[in-house]
Structures are given as structure tokens and as C-alpha cells.
C-alpha positions as CSV (number, residue, x, y, z in Angstrom):
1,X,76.1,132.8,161.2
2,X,75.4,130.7,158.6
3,X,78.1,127.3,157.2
4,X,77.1,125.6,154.1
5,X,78.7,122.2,154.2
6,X,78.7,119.4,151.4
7,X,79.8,115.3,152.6
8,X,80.1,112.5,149.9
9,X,77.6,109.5,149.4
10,X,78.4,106.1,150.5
11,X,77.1,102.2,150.2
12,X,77.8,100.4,152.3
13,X,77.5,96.5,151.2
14,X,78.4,94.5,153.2
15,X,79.7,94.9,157.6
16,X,76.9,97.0,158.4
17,X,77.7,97.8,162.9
18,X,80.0,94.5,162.8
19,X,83.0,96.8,162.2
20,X,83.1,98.6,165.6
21,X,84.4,95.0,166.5
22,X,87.9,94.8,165.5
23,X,88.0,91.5,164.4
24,X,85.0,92.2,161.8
25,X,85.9,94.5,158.4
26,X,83.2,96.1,155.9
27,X,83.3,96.8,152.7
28,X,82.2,100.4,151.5
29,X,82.1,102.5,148.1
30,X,82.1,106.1,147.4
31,X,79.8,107.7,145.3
32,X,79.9,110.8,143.5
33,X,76.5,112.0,145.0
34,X,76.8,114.1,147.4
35,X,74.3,115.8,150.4
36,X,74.3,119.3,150.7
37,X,72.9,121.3,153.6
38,X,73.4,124.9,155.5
39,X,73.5,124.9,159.7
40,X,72.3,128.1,161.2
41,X,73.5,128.9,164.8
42,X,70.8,130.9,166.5
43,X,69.7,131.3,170.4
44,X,67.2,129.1,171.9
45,X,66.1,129.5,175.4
46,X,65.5,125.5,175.5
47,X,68.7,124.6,173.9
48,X,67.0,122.7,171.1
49,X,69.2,121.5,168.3
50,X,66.9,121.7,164.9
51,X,68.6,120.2,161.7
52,X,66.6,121.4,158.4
53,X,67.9,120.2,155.1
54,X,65.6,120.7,151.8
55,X,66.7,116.9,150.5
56,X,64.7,114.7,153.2
């Protein structure tokens, strides 16, 4: 079984791991670039999880 999934691009300019501290804030934009990639379930006697994507 194959799932082809899609997410929006972000920058992030400014909070950076500061905002998992509620008293710190970022400040983020969304772009219209976007990453595309297709996950494959499939057996593996090790119970390895491989992540392929064309882009990287």
C-alpha cells in the first residue's frame, strides 16, 4: 500500500526550540513550496523504518 502525501514549506525567523517554553513565542511564514513524497508500508523482519524521498 502506497500514500502519497504533500506538507507546506515554512521559515522560520526568528524562536527557533525557545517556543516549547511557554513564555517564549516565534515568528513563522508559510510558503507556497511545498515537499512531496510517497511512504510504502512493506514487511521487514528487523522492523526498520526506511524514509526515501527523490528531493533530498
Amino acid at each position: 500500500m502506497s500514500v502519497a502525501v504533500s506538507a507546506p514549506g515554512k521559515v522560520l525567523l526568528a524562536g527557533g526550540y525557545l517556543v516549547l517554553d511557554k513564555n517564549y513565542s516565534g515568528l513563522v511564514f508559510g510558503l507556497s513550496a511545498r515537499i512531496h513524497t510517497i511512504s510504502t508500508i512493506s514487511a521487514s523482519e528487523t522492523g526498520a523504518i526506511v524514509v526515501r524521498s527523490p528531493q533530498f
